[in-house]
C-alpha positions in Angstrom: -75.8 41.0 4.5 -74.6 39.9 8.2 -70.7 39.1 8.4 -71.7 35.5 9.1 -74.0 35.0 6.6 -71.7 36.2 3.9 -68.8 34.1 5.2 -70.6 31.2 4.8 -71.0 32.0 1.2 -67.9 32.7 0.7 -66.4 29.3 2.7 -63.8 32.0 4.6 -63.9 34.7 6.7 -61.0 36.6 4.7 -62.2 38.9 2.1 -59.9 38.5 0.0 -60.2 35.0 -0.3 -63.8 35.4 -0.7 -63.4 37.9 -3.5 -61.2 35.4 -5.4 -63.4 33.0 -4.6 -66.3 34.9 -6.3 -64.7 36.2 -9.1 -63.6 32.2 -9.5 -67.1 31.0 -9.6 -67.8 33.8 -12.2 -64.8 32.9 -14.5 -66.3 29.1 -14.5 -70.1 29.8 -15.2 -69.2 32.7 -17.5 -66.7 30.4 -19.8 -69.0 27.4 -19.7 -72.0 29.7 -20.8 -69.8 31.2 -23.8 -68.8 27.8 -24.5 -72.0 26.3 -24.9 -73.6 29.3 -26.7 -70.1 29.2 -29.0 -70.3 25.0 -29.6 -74.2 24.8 -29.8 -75.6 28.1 -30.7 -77.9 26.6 -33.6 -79.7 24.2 -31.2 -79.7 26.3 -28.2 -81.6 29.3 -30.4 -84.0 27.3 -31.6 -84.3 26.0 -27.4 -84.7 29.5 -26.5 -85.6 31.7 -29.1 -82.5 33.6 -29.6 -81.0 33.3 -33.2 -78.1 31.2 -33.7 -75.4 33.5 -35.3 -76.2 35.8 -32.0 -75.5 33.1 -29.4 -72.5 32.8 -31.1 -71.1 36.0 -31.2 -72.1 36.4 -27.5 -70.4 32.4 -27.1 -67.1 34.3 -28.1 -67.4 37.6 -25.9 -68.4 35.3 -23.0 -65.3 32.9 -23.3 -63.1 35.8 -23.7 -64.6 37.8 -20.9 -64.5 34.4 -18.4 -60.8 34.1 -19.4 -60.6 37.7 -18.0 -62.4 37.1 -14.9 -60.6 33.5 -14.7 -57.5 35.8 -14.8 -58.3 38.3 -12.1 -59.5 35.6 -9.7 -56.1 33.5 -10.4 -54.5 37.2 -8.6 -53.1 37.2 -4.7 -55.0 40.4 -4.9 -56.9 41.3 -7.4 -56.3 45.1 -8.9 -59.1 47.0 -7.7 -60.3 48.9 -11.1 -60.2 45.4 -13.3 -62.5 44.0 -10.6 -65.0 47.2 -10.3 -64.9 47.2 -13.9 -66.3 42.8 -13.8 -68.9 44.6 -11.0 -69.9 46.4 -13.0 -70.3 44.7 -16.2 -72.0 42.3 -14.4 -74.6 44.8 -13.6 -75.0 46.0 -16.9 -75.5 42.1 -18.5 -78.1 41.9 -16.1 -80.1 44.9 -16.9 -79.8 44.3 -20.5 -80.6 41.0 -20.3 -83.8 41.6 -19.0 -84.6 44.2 -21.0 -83.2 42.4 -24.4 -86.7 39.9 -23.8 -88.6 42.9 -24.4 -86.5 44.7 -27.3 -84.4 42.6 -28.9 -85.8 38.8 -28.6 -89.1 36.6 -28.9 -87.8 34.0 -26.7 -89.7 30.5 -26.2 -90.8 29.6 -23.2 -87.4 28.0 -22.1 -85.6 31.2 -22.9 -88.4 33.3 -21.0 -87.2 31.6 -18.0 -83.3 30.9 -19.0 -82.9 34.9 -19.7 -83.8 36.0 -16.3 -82.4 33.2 -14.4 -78.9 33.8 -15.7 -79.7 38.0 -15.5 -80.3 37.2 -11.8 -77.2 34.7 -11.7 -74.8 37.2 -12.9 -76.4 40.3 -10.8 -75.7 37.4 -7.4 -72.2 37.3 -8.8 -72.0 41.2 -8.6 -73.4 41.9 -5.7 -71.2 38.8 -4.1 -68.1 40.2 -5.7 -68.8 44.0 -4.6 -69.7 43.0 -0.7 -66.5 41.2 -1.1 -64.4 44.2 -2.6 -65.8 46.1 -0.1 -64.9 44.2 3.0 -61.5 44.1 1.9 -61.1 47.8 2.2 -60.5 48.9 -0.8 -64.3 48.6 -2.5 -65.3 52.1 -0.8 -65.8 54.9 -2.6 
């Protein structure tokens, strides 16, 4: 991704404003997705095909999680491993999101097309946050 094209993204040209800026953005979608599956799990199941009870439980983890995200972004600079670890975990929600419509769920048509547009939501957020790390200077391995 060019310099340019990733500063205008990220509304800066300092990384580390960018990365706070990403991991923001993260925090907000991430708490208002585990707030909605939390308050409305019943209705948004039967919307999607997911059971209720488990939109719940993933409601709380997301809240909590976004709180934690929320946290890191409110950071002058971020600690490096909390942020690898969000990178990471970001990832990993991806990849088992995709493969949970496979596995785990029979989703409707609205959750056939809500469980991959988030997976690839949260896998942007990633990939933002970890060119971000990385042009700070302390993302390299």
């Amino acid at each position: 991704m060019s310099a340019t094209l990733f500063a205008g993204f990220a509304r800066t040209t300092v990384p580390q404003t960018a990365l706070r800026r990403f991991l923001a953005l993260d925090a907000v979608v991430t708490t208002g997705n585990g707030l909605a599956y939390a308050l409305f799990g019943a209705p948004l199941g039967r919307l999607l095909g997911v059971a209720g009870p488990t939109l719940l439980e993933l409601g709380l983890f997301l809240t909590a999680y976004g709180a934690g995200v929320g946290w890191l972004a409110s950071r002058r600079r971020p600690p490096v491993l909390p942020v690898k670890f969000v990178i990471e975990a970001n990832y990993a929600w991806a990849a088992v999101s995709l493969l949970s419509l496979v596995l785990w769920f029979s989703p409707t048509t609205a959750g056939a097309v809500w469980i991959p547009a988030q997976a690839l939501t949260v896998a942007s957020f990633a990939l933002l946050q970890q060119l971000a790390l990385r042009a700070t200077g302390s993302g390299t391995q």
